[in-house]
KOLMIDREN-247787 format. One record per residue (C-alpha): residue number from 1; x, y, z. Coordinates in steps of 0.02 Angstrom, whole numbers. Example, Ala and Ser with C-alpha at 12.3 -4.5 7.8 and 13.67 -1.06 7.14 Angstrom:
SITE  nr      x      y      z
SITE   1    615   -225    390
SITE   2    684    -53    357
This chain:
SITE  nr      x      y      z
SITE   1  -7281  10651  13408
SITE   2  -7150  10535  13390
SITE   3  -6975  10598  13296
SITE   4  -6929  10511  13150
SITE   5  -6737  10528  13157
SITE   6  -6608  10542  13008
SITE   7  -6465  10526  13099
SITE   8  -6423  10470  13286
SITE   9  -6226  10510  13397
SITE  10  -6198  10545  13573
SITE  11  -6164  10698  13558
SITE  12  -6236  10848  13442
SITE  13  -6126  11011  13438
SITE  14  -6182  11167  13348
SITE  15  -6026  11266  13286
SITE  16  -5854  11231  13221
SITE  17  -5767  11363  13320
SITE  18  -5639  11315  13485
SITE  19  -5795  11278  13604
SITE  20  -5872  11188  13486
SITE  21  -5704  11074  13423
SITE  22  -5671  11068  13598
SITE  23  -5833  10959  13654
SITE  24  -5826  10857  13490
SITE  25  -5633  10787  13531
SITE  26  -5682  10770  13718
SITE  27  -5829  10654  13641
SITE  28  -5718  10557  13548
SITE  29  -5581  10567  13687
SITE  30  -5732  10476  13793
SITE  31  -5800  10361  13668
SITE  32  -5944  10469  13605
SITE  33  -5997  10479  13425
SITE  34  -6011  10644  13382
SITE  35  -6068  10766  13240
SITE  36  -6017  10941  13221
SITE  37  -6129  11049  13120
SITE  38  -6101  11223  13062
SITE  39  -6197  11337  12972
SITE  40  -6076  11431  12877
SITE  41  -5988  11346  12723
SITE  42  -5797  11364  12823
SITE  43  -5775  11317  12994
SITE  44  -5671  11401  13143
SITE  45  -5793  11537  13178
SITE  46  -5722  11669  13264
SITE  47  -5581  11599  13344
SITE  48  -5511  11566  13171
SITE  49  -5509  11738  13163
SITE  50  -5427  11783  13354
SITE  51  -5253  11788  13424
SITE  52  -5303  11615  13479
SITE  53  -5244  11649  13657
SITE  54  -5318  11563  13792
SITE  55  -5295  11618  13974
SITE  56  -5334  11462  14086
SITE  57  -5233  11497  14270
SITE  58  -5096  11369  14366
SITE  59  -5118  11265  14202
SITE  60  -4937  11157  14177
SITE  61  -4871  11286  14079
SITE  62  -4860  11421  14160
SITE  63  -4786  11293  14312
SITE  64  -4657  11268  14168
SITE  65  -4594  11435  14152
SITE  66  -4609  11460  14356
SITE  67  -4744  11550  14373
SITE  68  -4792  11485  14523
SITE  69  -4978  11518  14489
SITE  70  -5113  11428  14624
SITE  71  -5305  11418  14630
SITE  72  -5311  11522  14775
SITE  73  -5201  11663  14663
SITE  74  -5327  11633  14521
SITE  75  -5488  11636  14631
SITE  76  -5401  11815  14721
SITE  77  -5392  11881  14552
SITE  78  -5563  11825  14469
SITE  79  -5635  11898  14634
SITE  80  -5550  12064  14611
SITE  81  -5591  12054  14421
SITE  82  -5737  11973  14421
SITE  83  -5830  11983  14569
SITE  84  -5985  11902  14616
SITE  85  -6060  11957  14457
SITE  86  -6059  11763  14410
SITE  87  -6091  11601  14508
SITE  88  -5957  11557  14615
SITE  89  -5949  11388  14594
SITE  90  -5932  11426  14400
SITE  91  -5771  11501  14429
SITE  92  -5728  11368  14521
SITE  93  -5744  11253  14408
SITE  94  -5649  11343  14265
SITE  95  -5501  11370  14381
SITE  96  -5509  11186  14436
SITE  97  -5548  11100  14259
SITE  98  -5457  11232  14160
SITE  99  -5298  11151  14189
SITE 100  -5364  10986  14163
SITE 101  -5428  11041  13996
SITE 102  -5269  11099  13918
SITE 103  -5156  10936  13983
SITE 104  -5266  10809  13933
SITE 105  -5276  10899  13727
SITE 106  -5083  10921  13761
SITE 107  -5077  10741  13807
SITE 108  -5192  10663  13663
SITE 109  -5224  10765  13538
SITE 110  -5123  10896  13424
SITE 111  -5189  11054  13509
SITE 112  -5038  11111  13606
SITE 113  -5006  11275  13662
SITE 114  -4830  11371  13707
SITE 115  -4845  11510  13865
SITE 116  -4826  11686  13776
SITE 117  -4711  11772  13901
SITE 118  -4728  11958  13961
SITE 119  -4910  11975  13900
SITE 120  -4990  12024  14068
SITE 121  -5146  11995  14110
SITE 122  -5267  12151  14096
SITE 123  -5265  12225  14265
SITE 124  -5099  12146  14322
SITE 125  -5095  12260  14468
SITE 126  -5257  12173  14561
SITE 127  -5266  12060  14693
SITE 128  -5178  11887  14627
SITE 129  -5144  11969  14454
SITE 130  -4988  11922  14369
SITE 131  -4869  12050  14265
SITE 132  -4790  11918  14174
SITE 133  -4950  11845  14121
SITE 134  -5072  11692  14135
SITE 135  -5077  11678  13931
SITE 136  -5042  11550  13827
SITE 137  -5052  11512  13628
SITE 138  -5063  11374  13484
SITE 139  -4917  11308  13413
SITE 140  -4872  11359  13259
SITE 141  -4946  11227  13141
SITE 142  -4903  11144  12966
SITE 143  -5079  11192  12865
SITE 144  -5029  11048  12725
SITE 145  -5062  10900  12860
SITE 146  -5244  10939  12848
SITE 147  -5309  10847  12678
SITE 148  -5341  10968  12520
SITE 149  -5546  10992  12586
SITE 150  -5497  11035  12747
SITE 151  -5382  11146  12708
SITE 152  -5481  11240  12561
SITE 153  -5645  11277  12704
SITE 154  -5540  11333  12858
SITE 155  -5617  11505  12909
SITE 156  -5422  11610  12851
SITE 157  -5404  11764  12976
SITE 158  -5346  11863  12809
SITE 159  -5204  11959  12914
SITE 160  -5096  12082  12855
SITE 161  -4926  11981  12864
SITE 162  -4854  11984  12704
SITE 163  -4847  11787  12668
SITE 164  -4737  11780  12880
SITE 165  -4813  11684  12998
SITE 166  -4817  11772  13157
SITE 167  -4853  11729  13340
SITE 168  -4910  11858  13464
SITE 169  -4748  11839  13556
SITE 170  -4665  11888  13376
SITE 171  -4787  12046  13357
SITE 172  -4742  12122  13526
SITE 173  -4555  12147  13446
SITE 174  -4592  12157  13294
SITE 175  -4695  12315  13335
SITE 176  -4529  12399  13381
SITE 177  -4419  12343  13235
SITE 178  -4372  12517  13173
SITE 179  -4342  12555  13366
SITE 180  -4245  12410  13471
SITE 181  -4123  12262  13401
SITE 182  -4237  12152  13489
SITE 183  -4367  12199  13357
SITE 184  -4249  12177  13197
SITE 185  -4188  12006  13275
SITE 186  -4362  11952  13292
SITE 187  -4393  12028  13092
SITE 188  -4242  11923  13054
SITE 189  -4307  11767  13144
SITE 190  -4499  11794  13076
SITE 191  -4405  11813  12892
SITE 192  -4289  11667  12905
SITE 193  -4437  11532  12977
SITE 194  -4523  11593  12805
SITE 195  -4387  11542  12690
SITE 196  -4358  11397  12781
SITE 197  -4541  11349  12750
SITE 198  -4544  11401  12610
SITE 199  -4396  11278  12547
SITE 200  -4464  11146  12638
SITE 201  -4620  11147  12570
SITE 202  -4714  11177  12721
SITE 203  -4865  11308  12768
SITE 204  -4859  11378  12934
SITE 205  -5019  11431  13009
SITE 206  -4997  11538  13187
SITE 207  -5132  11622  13306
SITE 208  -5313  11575  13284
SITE 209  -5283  11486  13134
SITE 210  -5158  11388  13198
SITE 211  -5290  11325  13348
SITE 212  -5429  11291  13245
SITE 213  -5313  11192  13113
SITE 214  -5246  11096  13275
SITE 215  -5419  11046  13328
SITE 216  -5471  11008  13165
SITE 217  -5320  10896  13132
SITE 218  -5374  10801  13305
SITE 219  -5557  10769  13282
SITE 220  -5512  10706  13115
SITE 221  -5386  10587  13189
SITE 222  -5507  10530  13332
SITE 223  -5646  10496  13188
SITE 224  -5762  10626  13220
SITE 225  -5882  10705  13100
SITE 226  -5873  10907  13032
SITE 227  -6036  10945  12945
SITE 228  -6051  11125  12835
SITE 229  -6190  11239  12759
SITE 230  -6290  11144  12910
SITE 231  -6380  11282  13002
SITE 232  -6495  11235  13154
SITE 233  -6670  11276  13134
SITE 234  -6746  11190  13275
SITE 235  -6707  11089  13425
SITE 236  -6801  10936  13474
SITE 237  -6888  10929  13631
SITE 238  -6953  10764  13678
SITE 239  -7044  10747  13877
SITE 240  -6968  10886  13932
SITE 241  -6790  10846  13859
SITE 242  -6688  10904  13721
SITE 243  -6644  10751  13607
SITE 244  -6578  10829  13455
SITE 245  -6606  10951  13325
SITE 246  -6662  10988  13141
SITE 247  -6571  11050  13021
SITE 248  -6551  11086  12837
SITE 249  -6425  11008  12741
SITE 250  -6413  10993  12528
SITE 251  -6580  11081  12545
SITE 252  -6670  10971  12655
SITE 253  -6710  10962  12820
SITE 254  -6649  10829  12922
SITE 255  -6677  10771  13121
SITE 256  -6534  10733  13200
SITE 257  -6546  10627  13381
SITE 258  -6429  10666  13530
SITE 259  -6456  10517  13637
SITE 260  -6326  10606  13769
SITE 261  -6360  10772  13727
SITE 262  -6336  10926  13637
SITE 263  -6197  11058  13652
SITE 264  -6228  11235  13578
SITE 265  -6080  11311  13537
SITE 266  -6109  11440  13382
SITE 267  -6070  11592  13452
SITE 268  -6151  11752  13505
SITE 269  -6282  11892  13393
SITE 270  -6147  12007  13330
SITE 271  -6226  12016  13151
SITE 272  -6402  12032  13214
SITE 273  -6449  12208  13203
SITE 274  -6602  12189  13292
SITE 275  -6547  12114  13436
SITE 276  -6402  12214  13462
SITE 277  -6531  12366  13463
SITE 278  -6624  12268  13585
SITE 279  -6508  12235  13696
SITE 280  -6342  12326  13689
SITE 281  -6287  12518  13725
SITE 282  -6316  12639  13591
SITE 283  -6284  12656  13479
SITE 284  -6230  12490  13415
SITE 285  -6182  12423  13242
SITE 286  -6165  12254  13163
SITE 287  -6050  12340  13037
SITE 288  -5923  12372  13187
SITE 289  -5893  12199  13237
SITE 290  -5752  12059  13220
SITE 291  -5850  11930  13239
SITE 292  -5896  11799  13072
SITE 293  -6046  11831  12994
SITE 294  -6149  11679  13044
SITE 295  -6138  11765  13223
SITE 296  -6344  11790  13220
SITE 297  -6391  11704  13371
SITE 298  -6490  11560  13288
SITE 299  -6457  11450  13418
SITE 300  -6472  11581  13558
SITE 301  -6663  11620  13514
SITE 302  -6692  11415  13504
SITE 303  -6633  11397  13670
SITE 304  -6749  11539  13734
SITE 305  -6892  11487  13645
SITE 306  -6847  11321  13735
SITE 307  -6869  11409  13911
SITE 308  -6686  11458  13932
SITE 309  -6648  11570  14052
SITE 310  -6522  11744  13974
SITE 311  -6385  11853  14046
SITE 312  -6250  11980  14002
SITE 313  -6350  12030  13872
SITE 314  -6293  12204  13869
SITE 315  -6109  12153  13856
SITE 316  -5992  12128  13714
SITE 317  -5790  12083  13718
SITE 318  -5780  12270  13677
SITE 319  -5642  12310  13508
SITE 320  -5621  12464  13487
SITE 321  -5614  12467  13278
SITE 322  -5569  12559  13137
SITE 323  -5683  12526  12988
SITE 324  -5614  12583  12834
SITE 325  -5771  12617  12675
SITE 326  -5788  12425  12603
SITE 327  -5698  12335  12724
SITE 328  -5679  12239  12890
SITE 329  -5661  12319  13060
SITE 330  -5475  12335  13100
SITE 331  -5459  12302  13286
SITE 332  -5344  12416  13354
SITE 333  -5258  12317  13509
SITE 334  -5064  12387  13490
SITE 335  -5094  12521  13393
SITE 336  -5158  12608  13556
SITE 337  -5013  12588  13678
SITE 338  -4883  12685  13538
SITE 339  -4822  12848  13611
SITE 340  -4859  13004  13507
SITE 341  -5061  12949  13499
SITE 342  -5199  13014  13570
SITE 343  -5402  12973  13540
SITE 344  -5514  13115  13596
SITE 345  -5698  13143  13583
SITE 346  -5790  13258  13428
SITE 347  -5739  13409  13522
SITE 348  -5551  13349  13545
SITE 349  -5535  13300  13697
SITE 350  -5485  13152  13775
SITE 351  -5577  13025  13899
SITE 352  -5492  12893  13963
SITE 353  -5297  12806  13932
SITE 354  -5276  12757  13769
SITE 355  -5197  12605  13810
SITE 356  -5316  12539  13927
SITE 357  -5364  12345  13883
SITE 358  -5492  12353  13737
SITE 359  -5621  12293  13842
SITE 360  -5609  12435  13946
SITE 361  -5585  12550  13825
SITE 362  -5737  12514  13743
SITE 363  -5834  12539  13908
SITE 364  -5764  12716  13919
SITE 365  -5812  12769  13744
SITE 366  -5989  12711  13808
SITE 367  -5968  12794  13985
SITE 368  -5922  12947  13907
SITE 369  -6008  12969  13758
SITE 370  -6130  13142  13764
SITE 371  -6229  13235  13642
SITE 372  -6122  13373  13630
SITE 373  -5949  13285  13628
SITE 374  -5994  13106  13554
SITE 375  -5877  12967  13570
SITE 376  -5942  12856  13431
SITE 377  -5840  12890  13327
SITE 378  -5666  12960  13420
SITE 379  -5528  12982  13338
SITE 380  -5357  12926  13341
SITE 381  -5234  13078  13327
SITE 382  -5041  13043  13275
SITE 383  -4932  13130  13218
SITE 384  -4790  13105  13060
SITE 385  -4642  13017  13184
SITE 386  -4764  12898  13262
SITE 387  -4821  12842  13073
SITE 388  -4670  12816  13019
SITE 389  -4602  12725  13188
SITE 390  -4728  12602  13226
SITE 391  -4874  12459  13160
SITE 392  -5040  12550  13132
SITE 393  -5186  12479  13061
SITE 394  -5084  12318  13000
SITE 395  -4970  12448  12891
SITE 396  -4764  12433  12932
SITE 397  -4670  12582  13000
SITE 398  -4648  12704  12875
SITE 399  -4783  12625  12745
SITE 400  -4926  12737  12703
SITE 401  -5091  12736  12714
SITE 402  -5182  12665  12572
SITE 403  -5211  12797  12460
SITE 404  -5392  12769  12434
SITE 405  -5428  12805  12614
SITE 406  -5355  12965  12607
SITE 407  -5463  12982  12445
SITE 408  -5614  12951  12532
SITE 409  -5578  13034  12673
SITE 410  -5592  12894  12807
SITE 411  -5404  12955  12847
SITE 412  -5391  13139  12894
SITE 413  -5228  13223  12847
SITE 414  -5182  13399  12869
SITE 415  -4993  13509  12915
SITE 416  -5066  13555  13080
SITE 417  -5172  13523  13225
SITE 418  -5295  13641  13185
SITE 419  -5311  13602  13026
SITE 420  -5359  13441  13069
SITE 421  -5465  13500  13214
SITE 422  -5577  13577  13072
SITE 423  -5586  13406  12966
SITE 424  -5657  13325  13127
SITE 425  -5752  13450  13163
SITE 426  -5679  13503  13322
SITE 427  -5657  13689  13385
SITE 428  -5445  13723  13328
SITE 429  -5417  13791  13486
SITE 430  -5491  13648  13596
SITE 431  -5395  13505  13511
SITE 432  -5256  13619  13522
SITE 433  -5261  13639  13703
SITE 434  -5289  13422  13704
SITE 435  -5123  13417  13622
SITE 436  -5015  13535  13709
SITE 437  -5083  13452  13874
SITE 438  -5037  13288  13825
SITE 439  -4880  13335  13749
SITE 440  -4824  13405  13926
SITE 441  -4878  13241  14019
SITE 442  -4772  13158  13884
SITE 443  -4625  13270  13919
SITE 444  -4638  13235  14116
SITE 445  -4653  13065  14058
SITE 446  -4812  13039  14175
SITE 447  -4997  13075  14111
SITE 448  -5080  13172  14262
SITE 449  -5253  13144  14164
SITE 450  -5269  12958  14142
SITE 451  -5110  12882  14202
SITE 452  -5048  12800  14020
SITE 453  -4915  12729  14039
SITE 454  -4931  12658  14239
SITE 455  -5002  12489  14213
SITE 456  -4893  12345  14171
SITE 457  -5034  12285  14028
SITE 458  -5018  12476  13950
SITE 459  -4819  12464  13918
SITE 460  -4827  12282  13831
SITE 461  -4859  12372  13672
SITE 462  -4767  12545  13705
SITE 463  -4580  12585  13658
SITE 464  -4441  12514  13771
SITE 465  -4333  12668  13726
SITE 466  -4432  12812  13799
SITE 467  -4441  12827  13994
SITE 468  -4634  12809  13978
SITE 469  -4664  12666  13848
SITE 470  -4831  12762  13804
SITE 471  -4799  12938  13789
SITE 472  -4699  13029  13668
SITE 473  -4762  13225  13622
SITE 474  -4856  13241  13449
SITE 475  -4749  13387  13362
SITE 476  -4707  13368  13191
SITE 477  -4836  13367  13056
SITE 478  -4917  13293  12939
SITE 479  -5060  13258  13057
SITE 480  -5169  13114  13061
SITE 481  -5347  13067  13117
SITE 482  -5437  12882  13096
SITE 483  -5622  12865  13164
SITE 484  -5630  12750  13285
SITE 485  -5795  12633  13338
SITE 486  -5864  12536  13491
SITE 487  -5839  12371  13411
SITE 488  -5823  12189  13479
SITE 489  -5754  12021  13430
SITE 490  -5910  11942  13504
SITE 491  -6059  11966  13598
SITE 492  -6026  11902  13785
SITE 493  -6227  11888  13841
SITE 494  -6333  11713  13810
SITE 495  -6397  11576  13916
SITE 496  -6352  11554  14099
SITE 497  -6275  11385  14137
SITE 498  -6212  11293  14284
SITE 499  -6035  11227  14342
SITE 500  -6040  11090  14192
SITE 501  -6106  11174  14053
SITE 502  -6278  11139  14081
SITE 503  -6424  11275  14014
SITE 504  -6548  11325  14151
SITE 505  -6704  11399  14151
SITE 506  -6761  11543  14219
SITE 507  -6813  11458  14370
SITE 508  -6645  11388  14404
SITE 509  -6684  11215  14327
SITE 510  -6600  11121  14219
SITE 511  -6660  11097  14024
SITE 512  -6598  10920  14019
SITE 513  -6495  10865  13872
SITE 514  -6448  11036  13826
SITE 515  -6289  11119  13857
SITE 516  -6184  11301  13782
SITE 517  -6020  11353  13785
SITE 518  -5932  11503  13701
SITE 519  -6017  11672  13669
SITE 520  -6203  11580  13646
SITE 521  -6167  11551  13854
SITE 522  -6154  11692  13973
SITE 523  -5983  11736  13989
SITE 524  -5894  11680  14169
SITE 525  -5805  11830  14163
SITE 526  -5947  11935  14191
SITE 527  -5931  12106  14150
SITE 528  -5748  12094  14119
SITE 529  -5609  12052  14045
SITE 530  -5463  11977  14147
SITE 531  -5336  11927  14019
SITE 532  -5287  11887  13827
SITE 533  -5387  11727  13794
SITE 534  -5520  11765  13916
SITE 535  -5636  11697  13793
SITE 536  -5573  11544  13692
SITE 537  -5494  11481  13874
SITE 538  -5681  11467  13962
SITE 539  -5756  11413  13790
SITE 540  -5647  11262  13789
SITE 541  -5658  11223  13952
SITE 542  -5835  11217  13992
SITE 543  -5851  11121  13814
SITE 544  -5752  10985  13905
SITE 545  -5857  11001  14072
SITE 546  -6021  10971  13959
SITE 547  -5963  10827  13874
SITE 548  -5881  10753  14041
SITE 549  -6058  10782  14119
SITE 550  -6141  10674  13967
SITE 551  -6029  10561  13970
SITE 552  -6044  10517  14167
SITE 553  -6242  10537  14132
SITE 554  -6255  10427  13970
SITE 555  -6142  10311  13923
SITE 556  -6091  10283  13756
SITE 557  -6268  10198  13658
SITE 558  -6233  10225  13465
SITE 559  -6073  10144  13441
């Protein structure tokens, strides 16, 4: 049956988040009409809502700052990261193309990015891994050059900053304000770029916010078209092809024609329940995760309905999260490499190193979890000194916890160990023991258990004054304990791809005229996670490589 179209562009994207912004400016960068459509009534998915990061190796920034990055350093490092656990010539193609990627939006659009010194990537001490990191992040942009609609239906992060606008590079120092002068210059700074906005008129966006504003702020300047409330409910499969896909829209239900083809970029199935059950370790929640709420995997069960071959199902970009009664998962990233911490298991005892990369760390609450000492939840253990001298949870040094979760009890508080042994539930002498051991490795300054502490990555968020950044003894009471749950920012499993962003089938052969980037794709970093913007970097990049690929294969035919 022939389609009766609504609508006809080049290009079709589904999702407003980086991999999705990023094929709709490439289209318009190439001459392509385009229309983004996204299902939820704000756009910026769940990069909007990220550090913003993205980790794309030997790109010009990093040659900038004298990195002296290479592909072959990149390709030694995704191999020792990595592995074969992905196509090779898919990481090929990110480390060639990734580069590309972020000079030509540098070049021609608004999204620029500014290399974030220090942050290491995650496992800095493998084969081509680099210390002072690969990492770079948006620009700290002015939210009032997007027009009044724009601005009102950006996807808003909704972070605990006070009215500052602060860049990850701020929030290392800033961590440590009460502790080094490098942290109350930084305060200083952070405070005076606020009043100067402030008297200027101007609204600084930073982090994810600041990227998705960027890309916004571009695809409106290169003419391209932002649909909302416009979820997919179907794509369009003509001879064997994919030429576009239904909608609804106001309420009715519209066919949209991609005459080059369509990109799927709306994310992974972190809000459906059923498929996490399905498909991911237990146990698993929807309740746990980061990631926006339209994350269902809509377009992920079209595609496989379409004949779309899956992987990395079982995989999330792990977060290990506090989730406090009525309220969002607080991803604890810093708040894990303070010294005077701990997180042990429901018989107090720990597992792995606290300040291992969240990725990881997630893994080990999985690895380790047993019925008799369950992991999910842990709990964080600090004690008074560490409260009052460091960020936890989004709350200042020395601010308390909000009262009402030490009300209902999602906050544990008690004079001594023991007694807060009992309000986990823990035998008094067994978290005891935990403590005193740990205490003693913090002493020695060395942890003999799980080497805290060793890794480049682990001291980026510990304290500069103590001889280990990550150990300090817990000693002085009141006593604290905060569950502490396997959550993600994003599922990392969906349809398998090829070097330009093309979906395949099961078979290995290509569904033509349909394409996925970001968490609906299988991740190219496999099982891991090799550094801060593993994600958003790849997502952008093999947006780019898809709409390259359609424009080389069909040349502009609505304009």
């Amino acid at each position: 049956m022939r389609t009766e179209w609504d609508h006809t562009y080049d290009v079709v994207v589904v999702g407003s988040g980086a991999a999705g912004m990023a094929a709709a400016i490439t289209a318009r960068l190439r001459g392509l009409t385009v229309l983004v459509v996204e299902k939820t009534d704000i756009y910026g998915g769940t990069t909007a809502l990220s550090g913003g990061a993205i980790w794309v190796p030997n790109n010009f920034h990093l040659d900038a700052a004298g990195l002296g990055d290479t592909p072959e350093k990149a390709r030694a490092y995704l191999d020792s990261t990595v592995g074969d656990r992905v196509p090779a010539a898919r990481k090929d193609a990110y480390i060639e193309h990734g580069p590309r990627m972020v000079r030509e939006f540098h070049d021609r659009t608004a999204v620029k990015f500014v290399y974030t010194p220090g942050y290491s990537d995650y496992y800095p001490e493998r084969i081509g891994g680099y210390p002072q990191g690969r990492s770079i992040e948006p620009r700290i942009f002015d939210f009032k050059k997007l027009p009044p609609e724009q601005r009102a239906t950006l996807r808003r992060a909704g972070l605990p900053t006070y009215g500052l606008t602060i860049t990850s590079k701020d929030f290392r120092r800033l961590n440590m304000v009460g502790r080094t002068w490098a942290g109350r210059r930084t305060s200083a700074r952070v405070g005076a770029r606020a009043v100067k906005a402030l008297l200027s008129g101007r609204k600084l966006l930073s982090l994810g916010e600041a990227l998705i504003a960027r890309m916004r702020h571009s695809l409106d300047a290169l003419g391209g078209e932002l649909w909302l409330s416009a979820p997919l409910t179907d794509l369009v499969e003509e001879n064997g092809r994919i030429t576009g896909i239904r909608i609804t829209c106001d309420g009715r239900e519209l066919a949209i024609r991609a005459t080059g083809g369509v990109v799927l970029a709306a994310g992974g199935f972190s809000h459906h329940q059923q498929l996490r059950e399905k498909y991911l370790p237990a146990p698993t929640s929807a309740e746990w995760s980061s990631a926006p709420e339209g994350q269902t995997g809509d377009a992920l069960e079209q595609a496989m309905a379409a004949g779309a071959a899956v992987d990395l199902m079982d995989r999330v970009w792990g977060a290990p999260s506090a989730v406090p009664p009525g309220s969002k998962p607080l991803f604890l990233v810093a708040d894990r490499g303070i010294p005077g911490m701990v997180i042990v298991n429901a018989a107090g005892e720990r597992y792995a190193n606290e300040a291992a990369p969240y990725h990881q760390f997630v893994d080990a609450m999985y690895a380790a979890d047993r019925p008799e000492a369950t992991t999910v939840p842990s709990w964080l253990i600090l004690d008074a000194p560490s409260k009052s001298r460091y960020i936890i949870m989004g709350l200042f040094p020395g601010q308390a916890f909000p009262k009402p979760w030490l009300e209902n009890g999602f906050v544990k508080k008690a004079r001594t160990v023991e007694e807060l042994a009992g309000q986990i539930g823990a035998a008094p002498e067994r978290l005891r023991t935990t403590v005193d051991r740990f205490n003693g490795f913090a002493r020695a300054g060395r942890d003999e258990d799980f080497h805290r502490g060793d890794s480049v990555y682990d001291r980026y968020y510990g304290d500069p004054t103590l001889p280990n950044p990550n150990l300090a003894p817990l000693e002085k009471g009141p006593f604290y304990a905060v569950p502490v749950h396997p959550g993600d920012i994003g599922t990392k499993g969906g349809l398998v791809t090829d070097a330009t962003g093309r979906v395949l089938r099961e078979d290995g052969m290509v569904i033509e005229g349909l394409y996925a980037s970001g968490n609906v794709s299988a991740a190219v970093m496999g099982e891991t996670y090799p550094g801060p913007g593993a994600t958003i970097g790849p997502a952008m990049t093999f947006s780019w490589l898809a709409v390259n690929h359609i424009a080389r294969t069909c040349p502009p035919a609505t304009q």
